[in-house]
Each structure stands twice: as structure tokens, then as C-alpha cells.
C-alpha positions as CSV (number, residue, x, y, z in Angstrom):
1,X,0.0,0.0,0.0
2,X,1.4,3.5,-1.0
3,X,1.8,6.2,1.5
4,X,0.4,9.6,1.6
5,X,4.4,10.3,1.0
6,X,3.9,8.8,-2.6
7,X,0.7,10.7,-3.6
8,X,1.7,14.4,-2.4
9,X,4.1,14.6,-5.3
10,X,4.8,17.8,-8.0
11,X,1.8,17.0,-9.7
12,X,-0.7,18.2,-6.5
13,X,1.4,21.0,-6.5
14,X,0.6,22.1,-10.1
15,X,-2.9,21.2,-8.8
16,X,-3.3,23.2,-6.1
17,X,-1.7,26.3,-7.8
18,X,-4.4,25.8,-10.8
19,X,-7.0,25.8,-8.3
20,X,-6.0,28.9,-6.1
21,X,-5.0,30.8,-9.5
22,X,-1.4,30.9,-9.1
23,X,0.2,28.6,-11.8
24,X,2.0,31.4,-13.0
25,X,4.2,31.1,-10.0
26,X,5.1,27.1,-10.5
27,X,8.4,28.0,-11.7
28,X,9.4,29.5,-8.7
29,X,7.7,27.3,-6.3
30,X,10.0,24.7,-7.1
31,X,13.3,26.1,-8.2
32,X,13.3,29.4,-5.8
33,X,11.9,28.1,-2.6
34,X,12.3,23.9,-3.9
35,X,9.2,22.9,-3.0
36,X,8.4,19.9,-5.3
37,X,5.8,18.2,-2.3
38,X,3.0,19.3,-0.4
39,X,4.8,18.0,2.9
40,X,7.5,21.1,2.2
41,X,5.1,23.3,3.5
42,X,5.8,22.2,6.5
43,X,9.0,24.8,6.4
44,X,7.7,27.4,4.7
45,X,7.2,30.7,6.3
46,X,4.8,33.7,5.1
47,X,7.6,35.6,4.1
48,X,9.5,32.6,1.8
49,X,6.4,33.5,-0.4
50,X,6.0,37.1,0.0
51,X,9.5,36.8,-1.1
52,X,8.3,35.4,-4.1
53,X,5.5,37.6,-4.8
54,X,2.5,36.4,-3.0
55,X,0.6,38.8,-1.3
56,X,-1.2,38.2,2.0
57,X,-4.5,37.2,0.0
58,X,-3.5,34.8,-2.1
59,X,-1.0,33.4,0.7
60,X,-4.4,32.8,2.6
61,X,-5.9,31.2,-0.4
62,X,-2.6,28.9,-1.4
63,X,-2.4,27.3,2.4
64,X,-5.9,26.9,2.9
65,X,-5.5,25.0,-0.3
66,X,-2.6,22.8,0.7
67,X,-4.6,21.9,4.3
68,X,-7.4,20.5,1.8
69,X,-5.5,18.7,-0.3
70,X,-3.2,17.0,2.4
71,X,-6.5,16.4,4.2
72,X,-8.0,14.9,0.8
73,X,-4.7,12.5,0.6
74,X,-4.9,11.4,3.7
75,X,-8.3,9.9,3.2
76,X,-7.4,8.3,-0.3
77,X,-5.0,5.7,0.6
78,X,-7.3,3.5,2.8
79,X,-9.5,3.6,-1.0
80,X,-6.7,2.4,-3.2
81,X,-5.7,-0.1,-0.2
82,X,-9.6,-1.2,-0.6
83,X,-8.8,-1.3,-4.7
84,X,-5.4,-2.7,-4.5
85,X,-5.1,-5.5,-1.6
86,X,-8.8,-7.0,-2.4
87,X,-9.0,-10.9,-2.9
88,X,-7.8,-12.4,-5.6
89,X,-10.9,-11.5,-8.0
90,X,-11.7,-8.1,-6.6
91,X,-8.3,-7.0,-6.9
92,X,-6.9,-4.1,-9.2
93,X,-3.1,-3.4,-8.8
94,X,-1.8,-0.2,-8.2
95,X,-0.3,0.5,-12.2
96,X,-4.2,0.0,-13.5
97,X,-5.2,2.3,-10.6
98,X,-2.9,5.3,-11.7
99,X,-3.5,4.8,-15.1
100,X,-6.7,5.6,-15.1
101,X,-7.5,8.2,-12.7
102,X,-9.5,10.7,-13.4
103,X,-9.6,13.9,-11.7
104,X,-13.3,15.1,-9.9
105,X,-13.0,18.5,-10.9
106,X,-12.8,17.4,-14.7
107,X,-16.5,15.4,-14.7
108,X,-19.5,17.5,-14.7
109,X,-22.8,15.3,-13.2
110,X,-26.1,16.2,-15.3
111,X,-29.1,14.2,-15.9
112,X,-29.2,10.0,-14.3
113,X,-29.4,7.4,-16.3
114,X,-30.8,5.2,-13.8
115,X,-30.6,3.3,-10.7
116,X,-30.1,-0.1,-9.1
117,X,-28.6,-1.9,-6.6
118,X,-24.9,-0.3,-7.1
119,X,-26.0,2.8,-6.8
120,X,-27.0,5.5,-9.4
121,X,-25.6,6.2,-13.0
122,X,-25.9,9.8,-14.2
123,X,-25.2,11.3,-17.4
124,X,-21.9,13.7,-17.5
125,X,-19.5,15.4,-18.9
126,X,-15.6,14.8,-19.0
127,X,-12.8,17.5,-20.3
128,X,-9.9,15.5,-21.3
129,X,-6.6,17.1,-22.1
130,X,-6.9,19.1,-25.1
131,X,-9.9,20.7,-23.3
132,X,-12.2,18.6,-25.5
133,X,-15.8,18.0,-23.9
134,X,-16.8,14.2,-23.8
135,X,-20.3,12.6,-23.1
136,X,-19.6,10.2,-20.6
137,X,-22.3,7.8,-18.0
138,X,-20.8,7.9,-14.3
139,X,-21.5,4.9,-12.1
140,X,-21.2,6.5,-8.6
141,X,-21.2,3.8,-5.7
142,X,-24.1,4.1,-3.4
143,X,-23.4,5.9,0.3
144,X,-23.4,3.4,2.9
145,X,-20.8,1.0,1.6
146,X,-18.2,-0.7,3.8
147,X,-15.4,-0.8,2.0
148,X,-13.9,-3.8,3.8
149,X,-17.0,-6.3,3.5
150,X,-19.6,-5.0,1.2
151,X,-20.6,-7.7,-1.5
152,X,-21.4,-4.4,-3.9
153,X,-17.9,-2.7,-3.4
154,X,-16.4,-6.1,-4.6
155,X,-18.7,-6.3,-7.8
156,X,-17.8,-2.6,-8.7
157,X,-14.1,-3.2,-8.4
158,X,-14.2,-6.5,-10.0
159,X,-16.1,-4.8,-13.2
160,X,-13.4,-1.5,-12.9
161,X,-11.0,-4.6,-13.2
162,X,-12.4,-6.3,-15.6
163,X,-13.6,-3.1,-17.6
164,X,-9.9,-2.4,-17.9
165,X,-8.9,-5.2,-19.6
166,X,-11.1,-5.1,-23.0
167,X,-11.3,-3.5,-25.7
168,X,-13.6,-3.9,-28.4
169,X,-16.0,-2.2,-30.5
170,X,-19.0,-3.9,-29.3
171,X,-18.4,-3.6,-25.7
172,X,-18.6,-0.3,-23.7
173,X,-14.8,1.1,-22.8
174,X,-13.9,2.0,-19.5
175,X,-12.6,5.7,-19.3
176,X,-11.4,5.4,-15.4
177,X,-12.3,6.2,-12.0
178,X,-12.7,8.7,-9.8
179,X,-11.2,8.2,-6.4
180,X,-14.2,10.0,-4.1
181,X,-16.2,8.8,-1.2
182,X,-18.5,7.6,-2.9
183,X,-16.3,6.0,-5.4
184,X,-17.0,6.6,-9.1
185,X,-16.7,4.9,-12.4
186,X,-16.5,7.1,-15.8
187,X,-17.6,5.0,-18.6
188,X,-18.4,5.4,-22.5
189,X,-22.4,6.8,-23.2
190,X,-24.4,5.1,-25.2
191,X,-27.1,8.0,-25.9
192,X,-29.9,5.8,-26.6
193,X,-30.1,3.9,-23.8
194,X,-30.4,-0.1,-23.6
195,X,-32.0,-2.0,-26.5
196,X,-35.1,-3.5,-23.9
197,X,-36.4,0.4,-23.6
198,X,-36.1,0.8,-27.2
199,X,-37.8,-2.4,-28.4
200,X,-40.8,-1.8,-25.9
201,X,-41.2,1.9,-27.0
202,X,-40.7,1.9,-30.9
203,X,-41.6,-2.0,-32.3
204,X,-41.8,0.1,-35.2
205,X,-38.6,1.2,-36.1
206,X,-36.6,-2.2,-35.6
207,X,-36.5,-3.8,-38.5
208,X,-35.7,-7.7,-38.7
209,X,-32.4,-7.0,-40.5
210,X,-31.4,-4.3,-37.6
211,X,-32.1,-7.0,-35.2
212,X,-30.1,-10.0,-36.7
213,X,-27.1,-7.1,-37.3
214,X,-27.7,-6.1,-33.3
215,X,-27.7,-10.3,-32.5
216,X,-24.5,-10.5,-34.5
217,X,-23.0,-7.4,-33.3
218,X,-23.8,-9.3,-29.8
219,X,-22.3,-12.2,-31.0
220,X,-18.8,-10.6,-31.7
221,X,-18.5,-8.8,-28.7
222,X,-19.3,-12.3,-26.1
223,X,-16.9,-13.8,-28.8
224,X,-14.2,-12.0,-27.3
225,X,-14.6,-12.1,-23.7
226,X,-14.7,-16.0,-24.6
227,X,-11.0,-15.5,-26.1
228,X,-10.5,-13.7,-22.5
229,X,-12.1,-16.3,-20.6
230,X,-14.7,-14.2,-19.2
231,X,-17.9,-15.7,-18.6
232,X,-20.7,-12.3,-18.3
233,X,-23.7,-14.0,-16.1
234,X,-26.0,-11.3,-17.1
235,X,-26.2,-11.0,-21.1
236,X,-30.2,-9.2,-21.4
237,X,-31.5,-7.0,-23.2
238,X,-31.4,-4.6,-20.5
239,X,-27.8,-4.7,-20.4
240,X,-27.0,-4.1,-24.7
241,X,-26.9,-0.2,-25.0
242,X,-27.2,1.4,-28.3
243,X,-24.7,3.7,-29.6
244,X,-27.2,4.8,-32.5
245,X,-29.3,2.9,-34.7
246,X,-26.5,0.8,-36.6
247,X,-24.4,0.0,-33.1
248,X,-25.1,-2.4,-29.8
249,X,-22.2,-3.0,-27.5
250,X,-22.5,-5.0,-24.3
251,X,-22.6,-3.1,-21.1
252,X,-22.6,-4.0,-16.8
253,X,-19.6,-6.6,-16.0
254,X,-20.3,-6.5,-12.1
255,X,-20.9,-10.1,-12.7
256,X,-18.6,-11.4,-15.1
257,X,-16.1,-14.3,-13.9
258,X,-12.7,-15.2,-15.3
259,X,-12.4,-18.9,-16.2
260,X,-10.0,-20.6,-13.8
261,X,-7.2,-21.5,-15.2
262,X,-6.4,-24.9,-16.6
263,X,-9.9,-25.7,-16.6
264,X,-12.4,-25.0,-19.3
265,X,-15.9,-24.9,-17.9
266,X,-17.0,-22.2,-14.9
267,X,-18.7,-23.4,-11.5
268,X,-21.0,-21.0,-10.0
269,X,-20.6,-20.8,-5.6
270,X,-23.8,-21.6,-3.9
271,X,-24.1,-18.2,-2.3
272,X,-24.0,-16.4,-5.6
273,X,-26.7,-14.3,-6.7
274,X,-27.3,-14.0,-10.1
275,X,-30.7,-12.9,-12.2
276,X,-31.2,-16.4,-13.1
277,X,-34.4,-15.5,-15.8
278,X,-31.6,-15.5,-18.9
């Protein structure tokens, strides 16, 4: 388990300048008064960054900053512990976890999407890199959860896991996670929802070739989580989303198993619970 000695690095530091308005001052942060780590605070005096420039507001502003964020840290590692040191099928190591972080401030919540057991998913909005604005649907974890012992904190880290891993045009991509309390898992939209809404509401626009094309579009995608071994559980209608009207990818992998290894048929536990209507 990392430390909050491994999180407080440079990067909160260009974080918490962006934040109080100060980037401009980055340069001298680090080479002037070398601080490269939130815990170097610790020896810096008012005057080190009047020194620099700051004036008494923003000095106010840039510390009450820092407290927040070392506060924020503090609280994070006993979530990537929950992430990283799960059992064996729950488990996400710590190189999946940093790759794909996403930042809180960078999702926008809007509309939800709808609601089950988990929790909620909501319809948002992501700004990667370049500033470009993505539609994105954000499972957030439901309050409550123990994140030692909840049955529904290991199904959402085992589908973030799993999620990870694939990629394929017929199944919806993981974008990352968000590391709050609740926890949070950014996904690819599909604006028009699951096919079982659609087929009740508008019999009349699904022809019988779009359905063989959607059933062989289906077809692909469990086609390659059989190459991975991954057995879904929970393949239904409610659970293939439509990209538009020519796409269908597979979506909700809280129950997907892996295959065991060397063995080439899957045995369900007698305290799983599974929707066993499909």
C-alpha cells in the first residue's frame, strides 16, 4: 500500500496552484523556494512566499489549499488499499489504478441514467486534455458502503478490473475512476439507452435485418470475452446499450467471472446471486 508520501508529489502541486490561480508562480515554487511536495510546507514561512511575490491574499488562499488537499490525501489511501489489496478477484493493482484516474474536478454530473442496486448512474461530462468535452455515463457507488465487506464494493471493483482489460468495439470502454467517497466509475455513453427500452417503446422502427445485425454485433462482442475467458452472467436486453441505430455494445460486467485457469468450464458458488431469468 502506497503512502500519503507517494501521492503528495509535484503534480498536487501544479494542482493546487491551478485551483488557487497561481500557476504562474510554478516556476518559482519549485526552483526558488524547492518545493516539489505538499509535505515542504511544513518549512515554509509567510515571508519565503511574499518573497516570491505572493501577497497576503492569495497566501491565505494557497495554504488553505494545501490543508485541503493533504486532508483529501490522507483519506485516499485507505481507498486504493480497498482497490489494490482486495481478494484475488476483486483485486486491481496499483499500475491499473494510476493509469486511469480521473480527476473530480474534470466530470460534470447532469441528468441520471438510472438506478439499481450499485447505486446510481448519471449522465456527464468529461474535459480531457486538449480541453475537448466528452459525453460520458458515471457509475457512482451508493453511500453506505463498507469498504472492507460489502458484497457491492467487490462487484464494482471487479467490473473496474475487468472493464480495464477489454477492448472492443462492441463492448462499452472504461474511461477510469474517480477516487471519491462515494467512489465513481466514468464509462463510454451510449445515448440511446439499452435496446429493452427501445424495443418496448418503438416495435416500429426495428426492422428484422437491424435485429439479426444487433444479435450478430452481440455475437462478436461475447466472442471476445470468450477469447479472455470471461464468462458475463448477465447477457439481457437490459444490459445491450445502443450507440445509434447501426451500433449495440455489451454493457454492466459487475458479474462477469474469469475462467479458472487450466480448466475450461466455470462453477458457480452456492451463495452467488445472479438474475437467473436469462
Amino acid at each position: 500500500m502506497r503512502g500519503m508520501n507517494d501521492h503528495d508529489g509535484f503534480e498536487c502541486i501544479i494542482e493546487v496552484l491551478n485551483e488557487t490561480d497561481l500557476s504562474q508562480y510554478l516556476a518559482k515554487f519549485r526552483d526558488d523556494l524547492q518545493i516539489t511536495k505538499l509535505a515542504h510546507f511544513d518549512f515554509v514561512q509567510s515571508q519565503d512566499l511574499e518573497r516570491i511575490g505572493l501577497g497576503k491574499p492569495a497566501i491565505r488562499r494557497l495554504l488553505a489549499a494545501v490543508k485541503r488537499k493533504r486532508n483529501d490525501l490522507k483519506r485516499r489511501p485507505s481507498i486504493t488499499a480497498v482497490l489494490s489489496n482486495g481478494s484475488p478477484d476483486t483485486r486491481i493493482d496499483s499500475s491499473t489504478i494510476s493509469s486511469c484516474l480521473i480527476n473530480e474536478k474534470d466530470v460534470t454530473l447532469l441528468g441520471t441514467l438510472g438506478q439499481g442496486q450499485f447505486g446510481l448512474v448519471r449522465k456527464g461530462e468529461w474535459i480531457i486534455n486538449n480541453g475537448k468535452r466528452v459525453a460520458v455515463a458515471v457509475k457512482i457507488l451508493r453511500s453506505g458502503v463498507n469498504p472492507h465487506s460489502d458484497t457491492i464494493l467487490n462487484d464494482f471493483i471487479r467490473e473496474v478490473s475487468v472493464m480495464h482489460s477489454l477492448d472492443h468495439q462492441n463492448l462499452i470502454r472504461l474511461h477510469g475512476i474517480i477516487l471519491t467517497n462515494p467512489l465513481m466509475m466514468v464509462t463510454e455513453l451510449a445515448p440511446l439507452g439499452c435496446i429493452l427500452n427501445r424495443l418496448r417503446n418503438e416495435t416500429q422502427h426495428f426492422l428484422i435485418y437491424m435485429l439479426v445485425d444487433y444479435a450478430s454485433q452481440i455475437s462478436n462482442g461475447m466472442e471476445y470475452l470468450e477469447t479472455k475467458r470471461f464468462v458475463h452472467r448477465d447477457l439481457a436486453a437490459r444490459n445491450i446499450l445502443l450507440v445509434n441505430y447501426e451500433r449495440v455494445k455489451i454493457g454492466d460486467f459487475g458479474l462477469m467471472r474469469i475462467m479458472p485457469k487450466h480448466e475450461n468450464h466455470y462453477t458457480m458458488s452456492n451463495d452467488s446471486q445472479i438474475p437467473f431469468a436469462w
